[in-house]
C-alpha positions in Angstrom: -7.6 6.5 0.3 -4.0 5.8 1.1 -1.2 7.6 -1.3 0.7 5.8 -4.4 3.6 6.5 -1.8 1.9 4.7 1.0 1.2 1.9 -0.9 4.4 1.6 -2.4 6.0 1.5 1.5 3.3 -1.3 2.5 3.7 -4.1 -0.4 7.8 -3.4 -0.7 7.7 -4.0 2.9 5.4 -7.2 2.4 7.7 -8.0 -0.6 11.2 -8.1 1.3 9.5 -11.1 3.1 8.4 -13.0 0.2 11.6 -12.1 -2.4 15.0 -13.1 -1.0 16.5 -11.0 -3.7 14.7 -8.1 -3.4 16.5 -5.3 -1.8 15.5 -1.7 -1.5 18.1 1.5 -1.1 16.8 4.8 -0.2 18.7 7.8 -0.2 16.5 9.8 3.1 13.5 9.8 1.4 10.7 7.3 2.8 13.6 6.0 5.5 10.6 6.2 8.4 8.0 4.2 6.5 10.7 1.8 5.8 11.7 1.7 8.8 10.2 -1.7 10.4 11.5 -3.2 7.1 15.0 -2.1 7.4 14.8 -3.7 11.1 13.2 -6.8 9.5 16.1 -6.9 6.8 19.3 -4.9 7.6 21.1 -6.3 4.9 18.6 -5.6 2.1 16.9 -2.0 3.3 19.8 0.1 2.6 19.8 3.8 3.4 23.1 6.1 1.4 21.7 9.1 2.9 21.6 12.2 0.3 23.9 10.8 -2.4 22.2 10.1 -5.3 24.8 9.2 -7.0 25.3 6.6 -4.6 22.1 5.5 -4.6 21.8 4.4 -7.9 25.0 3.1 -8.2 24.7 0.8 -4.8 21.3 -0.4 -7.0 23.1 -0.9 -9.7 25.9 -2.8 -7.7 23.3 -5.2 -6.2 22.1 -6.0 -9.8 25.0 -7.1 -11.0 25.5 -9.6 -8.5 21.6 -11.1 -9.0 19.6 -9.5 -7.1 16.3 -7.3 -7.7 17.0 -3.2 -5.7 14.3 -1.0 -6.1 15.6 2.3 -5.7 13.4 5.3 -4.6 13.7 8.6 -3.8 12.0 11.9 -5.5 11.5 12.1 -9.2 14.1 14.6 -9.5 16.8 13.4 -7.3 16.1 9.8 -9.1 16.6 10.9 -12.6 17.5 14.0 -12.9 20.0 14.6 -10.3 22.0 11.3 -11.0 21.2 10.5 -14.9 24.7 9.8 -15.5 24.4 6.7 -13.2 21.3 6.2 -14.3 22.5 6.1 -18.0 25.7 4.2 -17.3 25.5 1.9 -14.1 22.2 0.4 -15.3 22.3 0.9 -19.3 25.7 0.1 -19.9 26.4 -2.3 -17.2 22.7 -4.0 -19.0 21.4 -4.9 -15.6 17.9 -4.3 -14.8 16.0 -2.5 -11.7 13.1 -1.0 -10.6 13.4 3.1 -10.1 10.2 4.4 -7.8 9.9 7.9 -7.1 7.9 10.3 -5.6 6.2 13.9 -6.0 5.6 13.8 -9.4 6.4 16.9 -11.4 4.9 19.3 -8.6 3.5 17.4 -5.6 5.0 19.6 -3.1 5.2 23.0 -4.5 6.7 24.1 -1.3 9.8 22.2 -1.8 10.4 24.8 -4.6 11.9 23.8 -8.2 14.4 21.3 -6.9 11.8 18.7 -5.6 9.8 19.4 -9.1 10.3 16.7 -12.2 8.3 17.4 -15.2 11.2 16.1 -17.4 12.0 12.7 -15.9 10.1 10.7 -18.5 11.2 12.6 -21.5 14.9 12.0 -19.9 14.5 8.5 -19.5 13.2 8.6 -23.4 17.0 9.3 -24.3 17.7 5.7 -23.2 17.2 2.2 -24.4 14.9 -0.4 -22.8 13.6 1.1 -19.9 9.7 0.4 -19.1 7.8 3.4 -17.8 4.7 3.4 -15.8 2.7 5.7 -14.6 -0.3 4.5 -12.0 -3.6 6.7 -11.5 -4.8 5.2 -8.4 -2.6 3.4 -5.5 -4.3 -0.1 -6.4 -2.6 0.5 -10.1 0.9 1.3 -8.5 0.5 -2.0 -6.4 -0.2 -4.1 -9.4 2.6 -2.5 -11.6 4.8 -2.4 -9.0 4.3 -6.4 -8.5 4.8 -7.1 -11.8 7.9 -5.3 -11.8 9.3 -7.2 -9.3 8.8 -10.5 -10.6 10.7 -9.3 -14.0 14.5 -8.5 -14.5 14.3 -5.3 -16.9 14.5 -1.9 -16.2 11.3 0.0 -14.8 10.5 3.4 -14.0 7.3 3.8 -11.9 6.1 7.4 -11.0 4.0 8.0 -8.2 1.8 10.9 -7.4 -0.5 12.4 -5.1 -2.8 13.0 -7.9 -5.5 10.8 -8.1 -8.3 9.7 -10.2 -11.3 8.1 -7.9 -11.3 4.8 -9.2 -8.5 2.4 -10.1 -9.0 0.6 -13.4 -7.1 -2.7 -14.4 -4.0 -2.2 -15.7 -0.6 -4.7 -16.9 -1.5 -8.0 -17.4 -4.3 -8.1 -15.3 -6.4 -5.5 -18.2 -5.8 -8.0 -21.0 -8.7 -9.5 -20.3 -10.8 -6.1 -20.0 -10.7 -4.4 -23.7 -7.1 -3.2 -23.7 -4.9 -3.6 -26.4 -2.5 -5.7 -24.5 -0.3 -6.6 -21.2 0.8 -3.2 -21.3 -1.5 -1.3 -23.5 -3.9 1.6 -23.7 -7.4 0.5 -22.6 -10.4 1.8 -24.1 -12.6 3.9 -21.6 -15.3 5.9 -23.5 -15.7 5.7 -27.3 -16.5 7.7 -30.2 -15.9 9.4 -33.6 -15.0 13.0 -33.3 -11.0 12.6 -32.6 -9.1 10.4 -29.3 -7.5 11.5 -26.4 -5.2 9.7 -24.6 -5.3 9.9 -20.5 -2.2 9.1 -18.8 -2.2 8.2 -15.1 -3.5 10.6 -12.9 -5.3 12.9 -15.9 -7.8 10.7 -16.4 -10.8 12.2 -14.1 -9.9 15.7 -15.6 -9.6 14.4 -18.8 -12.9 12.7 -18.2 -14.5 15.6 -17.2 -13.0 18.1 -19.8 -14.3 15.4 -22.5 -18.3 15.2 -21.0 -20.6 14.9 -23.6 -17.5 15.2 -26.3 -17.7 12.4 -29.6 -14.3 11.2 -28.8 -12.3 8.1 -28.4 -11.1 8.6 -24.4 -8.2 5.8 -24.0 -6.2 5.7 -20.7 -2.4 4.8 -20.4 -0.5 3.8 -16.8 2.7 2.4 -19.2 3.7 4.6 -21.6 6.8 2.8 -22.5 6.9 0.8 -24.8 4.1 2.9 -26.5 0.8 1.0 -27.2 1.1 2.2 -30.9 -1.1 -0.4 -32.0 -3.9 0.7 -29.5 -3.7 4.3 -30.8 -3.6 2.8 -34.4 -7.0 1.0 -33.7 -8.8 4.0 -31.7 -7.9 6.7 -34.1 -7.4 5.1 -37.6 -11.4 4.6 -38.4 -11.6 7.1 -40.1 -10.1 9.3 -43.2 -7.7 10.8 -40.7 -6.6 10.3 -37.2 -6.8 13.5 -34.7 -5.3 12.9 -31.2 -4.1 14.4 -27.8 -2.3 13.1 -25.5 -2.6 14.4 -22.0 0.5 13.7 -20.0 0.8 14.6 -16.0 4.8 15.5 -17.1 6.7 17.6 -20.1 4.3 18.4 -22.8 4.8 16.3 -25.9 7.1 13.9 -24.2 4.8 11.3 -26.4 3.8 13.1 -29.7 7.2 11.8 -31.3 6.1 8.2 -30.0 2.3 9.3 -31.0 3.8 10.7 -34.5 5.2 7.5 -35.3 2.4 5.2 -34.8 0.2 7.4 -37.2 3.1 7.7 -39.8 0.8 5.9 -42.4 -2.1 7.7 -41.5 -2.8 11.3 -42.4 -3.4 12.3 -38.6 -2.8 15.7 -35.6 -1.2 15.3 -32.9 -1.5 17.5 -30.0 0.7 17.0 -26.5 -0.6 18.9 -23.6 1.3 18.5 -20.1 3.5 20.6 -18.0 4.8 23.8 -19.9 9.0 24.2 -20.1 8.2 27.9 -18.0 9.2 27.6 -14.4 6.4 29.1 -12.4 8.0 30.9 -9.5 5.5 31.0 -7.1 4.8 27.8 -4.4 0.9 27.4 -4.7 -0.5 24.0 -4.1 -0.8 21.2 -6.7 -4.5 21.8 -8.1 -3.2 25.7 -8.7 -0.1 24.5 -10.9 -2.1 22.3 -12.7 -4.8 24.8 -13.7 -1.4 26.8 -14.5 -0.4 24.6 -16.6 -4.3 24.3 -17.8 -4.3 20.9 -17.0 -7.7 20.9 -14.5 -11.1 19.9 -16.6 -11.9 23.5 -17.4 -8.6 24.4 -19.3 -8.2 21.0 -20.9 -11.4 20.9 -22.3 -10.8 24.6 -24.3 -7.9 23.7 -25.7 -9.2 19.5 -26.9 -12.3 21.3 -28.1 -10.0 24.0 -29.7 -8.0 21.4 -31.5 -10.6 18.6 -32.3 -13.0 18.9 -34.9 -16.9 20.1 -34.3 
């Protein structure tokens, strides 16, 4: 299987051919795989270097004269590093984009806790109108990342190297396949002892931790704007709504969103993700996630812990 990242190179390439108005601006990140492309289109494959700053501003820049930038680099030099632009060049200026990154919120361990973004969607929650997706599988980042394109708002799309084994249907081509909507939560496994509510790349542990479990399992690739409907419909059959959301970033970055969904519901909500403790040692990915106690053993203690017998 290629990577999210991989994929991401591939169709944007394809894409520069098809979109006259698409552009792309890197800042070093991805320059070699975009290499051919920026030979292809010198004038629309732009590389700042490491300014980040600059990188989202020169996106921003291209927005406001029509055209469509997708701007990529890693998650924390993307949102983190130059929020302020972020914040400003596209929400104020009310120009839209498409923001990819890459490494997730501990991909490359190596890279130390610079290259590491557990936060970037709960920042991004501190502004208005920004669509966030969050693919499983490289066929999901493909078809988000499409659909992006063709639109004019803002979009976040985080990639990963996590991934689950098989890609599911997601954005408007899962409105046809038992989701809630063109962006909603589809319905995976179902039953009556409580939901849990995969995003992106937890679903296989998620799946796993849950084996043999009575409980709604629903899985998310956009978790802005929030499918509270969705959750409404999984978790509100009964007296009182139990749920947990399992998010591959900040823990609890959704139980606010989750929280206000339910507000007419006596209901639980219980966020598990990334902890706020920096964990000092390099490791490799599966070792920070079972860390975190985000593999299929640890998850499953803690939803059997919190969900009723």
């Amino acid at each position: 299987m290629d990577t999210m990242r991989d994929r991401f190179i591939a169709i944007t390439s394809q894409l520069l051919a098809e979109e006259p108005r698409l552009a792309v601006v890197l800042a070093d990140i991805s320059a070699d795989g975009f290499a051919p492309a920026r030979r292809a289109h010198p004038d629309r494959v732009i590389n700042v270097g490491i300014r980040e700053q600059l990188l989202i501003g020169a996106g921003a820049g291209m927005a406001l004269t029509g055209m469509r930038p997708i701007v990529h680099t890693f998650a924390s030099f993307l949102v983190e590093r130059p929020f302020e632009q972020v914040k400003l060049d596209f929400g104020h200026q009310g120009v839209g984009g498409i923001l990819v990154s890459a490494g997730g919120s501990y991909d490359w361990p190596a890279g130390g806790f610079t290259h590491m973004a557990p936060g970037d969607v709960a920042l991004l929650d501190t502004l208005e109108g920004w669509t966030v997706h969050v693919p499983g599988h490289p066929d999901e980042a493909e078809a988000l990342l499409r659909e992006a394109v063709d639109g004019d708002d803002r979009v976040y799309v985080r990639l990963s190297l996590q991934v689950n084994r098989q890609a599911r249907p997601v954005g408007r081509s899962a409105s046809s396949t038992g989701s809630t909507g063109a962006t909603g939560f589809s319905v995976v496994r179902e039953g009556r002892g409580g939901t849990v509510v995969a995003v992106g790349p937890m679903l296989d542990n998620v799946l796993a931790a849950t084996e043999g479990l009575d409980v709604n399992v629903l899985y998310a690739t956009t978790v802005r704007p929030f499918d509270g409907a969705g959750l409404r419909r999984a978790a509100g059959a009964g007296p009182g709504a139990d749920v947990v959301i399992v998010e591959p970033y900040l823990a609890g970055t959704s139980t606010a969103a989750a929280n206000e969904a339910l507000v007419e519901l006596p209901h639980r909500v219980l966020g598990l993700g990334v902890g706020r403790a920096e964990l000092r040692r390099y490791g490799q990915m599966e070792e920070h996630l079972a860390a975190h106690g985000l593999d299929a053993q640890g998850l499953r203690k803690r939803i059997t812990g919190f969900l009723p017998a």
